[in-house]
Residue, then its C-alpha position, 0 to 999 in steps of 0.5 A: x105221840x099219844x101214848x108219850x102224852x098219855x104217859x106224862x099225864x099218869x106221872x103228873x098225880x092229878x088230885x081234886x078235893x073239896x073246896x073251903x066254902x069260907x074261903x069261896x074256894x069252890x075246889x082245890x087241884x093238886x098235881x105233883x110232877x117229877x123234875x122234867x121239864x119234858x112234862x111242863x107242857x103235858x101239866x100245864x095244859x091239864x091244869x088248864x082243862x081242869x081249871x076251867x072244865x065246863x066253863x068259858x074262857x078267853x083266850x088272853x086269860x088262858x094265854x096268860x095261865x099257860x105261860x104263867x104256869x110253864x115259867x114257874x114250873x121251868x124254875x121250879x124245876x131247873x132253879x129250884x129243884x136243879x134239875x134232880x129227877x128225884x125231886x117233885x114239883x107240887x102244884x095246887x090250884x085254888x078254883x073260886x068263882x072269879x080267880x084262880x091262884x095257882x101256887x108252884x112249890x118245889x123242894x128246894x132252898x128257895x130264893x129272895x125273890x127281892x134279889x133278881x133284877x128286873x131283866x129291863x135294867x141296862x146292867x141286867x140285858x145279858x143276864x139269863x136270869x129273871x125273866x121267867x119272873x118277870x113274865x110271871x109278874x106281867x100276867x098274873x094280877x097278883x103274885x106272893x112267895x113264901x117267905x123260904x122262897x120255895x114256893x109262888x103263888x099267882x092269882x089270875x081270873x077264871x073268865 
């Protein structure tokens, strides 16, 4: 069981550079992975240890990052991507003092995000579609898209 983690934690392509200081950015983190959601797990709980290494954190902030994190990356992979082993999903965290905001890109045509229906709506209950949205909406503080639509953002605190 080790080694299989081991294995997708090499394949994720962890990078940390230098922040902006203008921007507050204290680092930012890069992790790219292939289409495999067999290697969700392994990269959201990297990106969690390495977003608040040596710092404390509550439980309901890393509950809402792990869950925030692993419904972008299943989108990215199965929606965005198709599930094409060939195709990478890109991750960056931006680490300020006080938040996080993590940006989920994959390669793509991208998505009016305007477009899927809230999963609440009477005409939408049977629908599969929009909830890994409408969770991501419910935990993070903010949430952007590019404007093609391949790529969210969401700001979460780092307490």
């Amino acid at each position: 069981m080790t080694a299989r983690v081991m294995l997708s934690r090499r394949r994720l392509n962890i990078e940390r550079r230098p922040g902006r200081p203008a921007d507050g950015v204290e680092s930012v983190l890069f992790l790219r992975l292939p289409s495999d959601v067999r290697l969700v797990d392994s990269a959201v709980e990297t990106l969690v240890r390495l977003c608040f290494e040596g710092r404390a954190a509550s439980r309901r902030t890393l509950f809402r990052l792990r869950v925030a994190v692993a419904e972008a990356l299943t989108n990215a992979i199965e929606f965005g991507n198709g599930g094409d082993p060939k195709k990478v999903v890109a991750v960056s965290a931006d680490l300020c003092s006080d938040f996080i905001r993590v940006g989920v890109s994959d390669e793509g045509p991208g998505f009016d995000p305007s477009r899927i229906p809230d999963p609440l709506m009477p005409e939408a209950l049977d629908s599969p579609g929009g909830r890994g949205l409408f969770l991501i909406r419910s935990l993070a503080d903010r949430v952007e898209f590019n404007e093609k639509g391949n790529t969210i953002w969401m700001t979460l605190p780092r307490c």
